[in-house]
Steps between C-alpha positions, in 0.01 A plus 500: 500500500675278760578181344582233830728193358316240347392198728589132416110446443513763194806330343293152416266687264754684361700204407216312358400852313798497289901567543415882405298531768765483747673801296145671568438356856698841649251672503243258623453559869506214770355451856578306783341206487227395675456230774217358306690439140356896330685824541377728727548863601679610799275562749716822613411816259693451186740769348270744282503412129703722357686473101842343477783706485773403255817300676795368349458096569215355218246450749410868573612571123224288372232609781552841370465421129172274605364797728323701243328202383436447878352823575291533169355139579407603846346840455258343277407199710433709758344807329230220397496354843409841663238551209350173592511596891326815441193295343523249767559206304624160630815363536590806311920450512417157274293689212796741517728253407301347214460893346879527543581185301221558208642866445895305540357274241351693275827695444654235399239369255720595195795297623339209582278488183879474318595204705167325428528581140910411484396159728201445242719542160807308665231191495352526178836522313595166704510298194706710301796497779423136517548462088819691573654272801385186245722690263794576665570247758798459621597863431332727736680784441341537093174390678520754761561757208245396291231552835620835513390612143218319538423680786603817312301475230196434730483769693572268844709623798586206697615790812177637483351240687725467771498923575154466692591185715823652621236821585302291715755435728593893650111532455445222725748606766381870462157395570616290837711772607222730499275288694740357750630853559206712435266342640651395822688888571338690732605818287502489175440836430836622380468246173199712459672834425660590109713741444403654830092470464324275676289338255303286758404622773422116721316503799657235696285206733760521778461832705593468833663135411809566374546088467230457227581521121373819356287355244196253566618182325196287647320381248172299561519105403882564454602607783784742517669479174813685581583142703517168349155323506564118529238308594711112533846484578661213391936391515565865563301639192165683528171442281259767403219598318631730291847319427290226394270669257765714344672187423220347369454863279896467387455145384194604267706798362837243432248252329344768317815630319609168432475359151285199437653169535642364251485054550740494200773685700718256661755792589614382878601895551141643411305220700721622804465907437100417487482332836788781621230747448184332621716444841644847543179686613402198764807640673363796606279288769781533716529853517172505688673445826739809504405736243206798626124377320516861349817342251217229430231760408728642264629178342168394448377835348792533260464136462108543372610818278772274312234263435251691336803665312545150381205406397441803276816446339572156454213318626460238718810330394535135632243552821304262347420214470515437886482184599377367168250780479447805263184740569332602217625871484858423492401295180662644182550825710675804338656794684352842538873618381651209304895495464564533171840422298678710192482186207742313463757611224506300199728213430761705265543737858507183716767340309694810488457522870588107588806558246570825664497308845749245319745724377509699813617225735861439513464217768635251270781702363622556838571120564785387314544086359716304610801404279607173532847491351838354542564711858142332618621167484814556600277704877393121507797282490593410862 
């Protein structure tokens, strides 16, 4: 596909994304921006949609490795939107999108269901890796060993939660790249073909207008969701709908997999990470301005999917109480598919592991006294 260089507007979410998204933003396509603060199409026929050919800079590197992806995406959002066409249903492009992230999402079901589990065990061992910081401090490198075999010994990954977050992010730019470019190319067709079939055959909206996209991205309510769909601008950032409710979605989800809080806990660190992660999703509100509403539909979606993920696994977490309140079904409330944890060992093992954890850290034999002897007093005489 032809991948235009990014525009300035696409570099703010990146950087508030994450630094690896800026690795990842290559093959991201931009636009020109518009007069009115979203990115809009040319409104000159665009170059037909074609897959990325391999160069040797890392931009058309990556847009070739991220093409497959691309083109498998694509072919089934708009298999499903021609489906939907055929049977006349509304705002068809929009239910596409929301089949396209629930088939996404159930693919990845078994590696998100290790990331809830790993998050889920990595909280209910807390206060054994707080009985080992009480027990070495001061010497973090026998208390960093000693968290590994517990860790070992407990079947926890600490990497496996962090595998599906850094997925989200070529997901996410995947998914805008195929409705910024997909849905505003007025021929699409060659991302259509596979090994020289054409698996969809699209019947395009603009004959005899070669300036309209190819696709009918006009959904009612929404409006066309291959455009940004702000409905207050306010110092240069745009508010929407959609922005605002998958915020409000993101926040339940971060609450959710949050432990319960602990008023004992006077760790300065913790209190901070806690508020880190009830802030982070209220940051997507700005993307409403710039990013297309069918990025929104999609958030929101996976968003939803995560949540119900959630609650099967661990439960409601520390949603409530809200505001002082608890309803009466998220009373004493247990998981359709509780974590569970391998027991713990008993105490001969632990000691053997804390002493093993001892005798394998040399940070004490690498520092060596000081000798105060004759020559040291004699350094001091002036």
């Amino acid at each position: 596909m032809t991948l235009p260089r990014p525009s300035r507007r696409l570099l703010v979410p990146l950087v508030l994304f994450a630094l690896p998204g800026l690795v990842l933003a290559a093959c991201v396509p931009g636009a020109a921006p518009s007069g009115s603060g979203g990115i809009a199409p040319s409104a000159s026929p665009l170059p037909p949609l074609t897959p990325a050919a391999p160069g040797a800079d890392p931009v058309s590197l990556a847009a070739w490795l991220f093409t497959p992806i691309f083109q498998t995406m694509f072919i089934i959002l708009i298999a499903v939107y021609q489906f939907l066409e055929n049977v006349e249903v509304p705002g068809a492009i929009a239910w596409a999108i929301v089949v396209l992230t629930l088939i996404v999402r159930a693919v990845l079901i078994p590696l998100y269901r290790k990331q809830l589990v790993s998050q889920r065990r990595m909280q209910l061992i807390q206060p054994e890796v707080k009985e080992i910081q009480k027990r070495y401090k001061g010497d973090s490198m026998k208390a960093r060993l000693a968290q590994q075999e517990l860790f070992k010994e407990r079947g926890i990954n600490p990497l496996a939660g962090c595998l599906p977050l850094i997925l989200q992010l070529p997901l996410l730019f995947i998914m805008y790249s195929v409705i910024q470019n997909g849905l505003t190319n007025q021929d699409p067709s060659a991302m259509l073909t596979a090994f020289g079939t054409k698996v969809v055959d699209l019947q395009c909206i603009n004959l005899g207008d070669a300036a309209r996209p190819c696709i009918d991205s006009v959904v009612p309510i929404l409006g066309d969701i291959a455009q940004p769909q702000a409905f207050l601008h306010l110092l240069g950032f745009g508010l929407s709908f959609l922005a605002i409710g998958s915020a409000l979605l993101q926040l339940v989800q971060s609450r959710m997999m949050l432990p319960a809080a602990d008023p004992t806990n006077t760790d300065p660190n913790a209190r901070i990470q806690r508020q880190t992660m009830l802030f982070l999703p209220l940051i997507s509100v700005v993307y409403g301005g710039f990013l297309p509403a069918g990025l929104f539909i999609y958030w929101i979606v996976a968003t939803i999917f995560s949540i119900v993920q959630q609650y099967l696994i661990v439960g409601w977490g520390s949603m409530f109480p809200l505001f002082g309140w608890t309803p009466r079904f998220a009373v004493d409330h247990t998981p359709r598919f509780p974590v569970s944890m391998p027991p713990p060992p008993d105490p001969s093992k632990r000691a053997a592991i804390l002493t093993d954890a001892t005798n394998r850290s040399t940070a004490d034999k690498t520092i060596r006294p000081r000798e105060r002897g004759r020559q040291g007093r004699r350094g001091r005489r002036r």
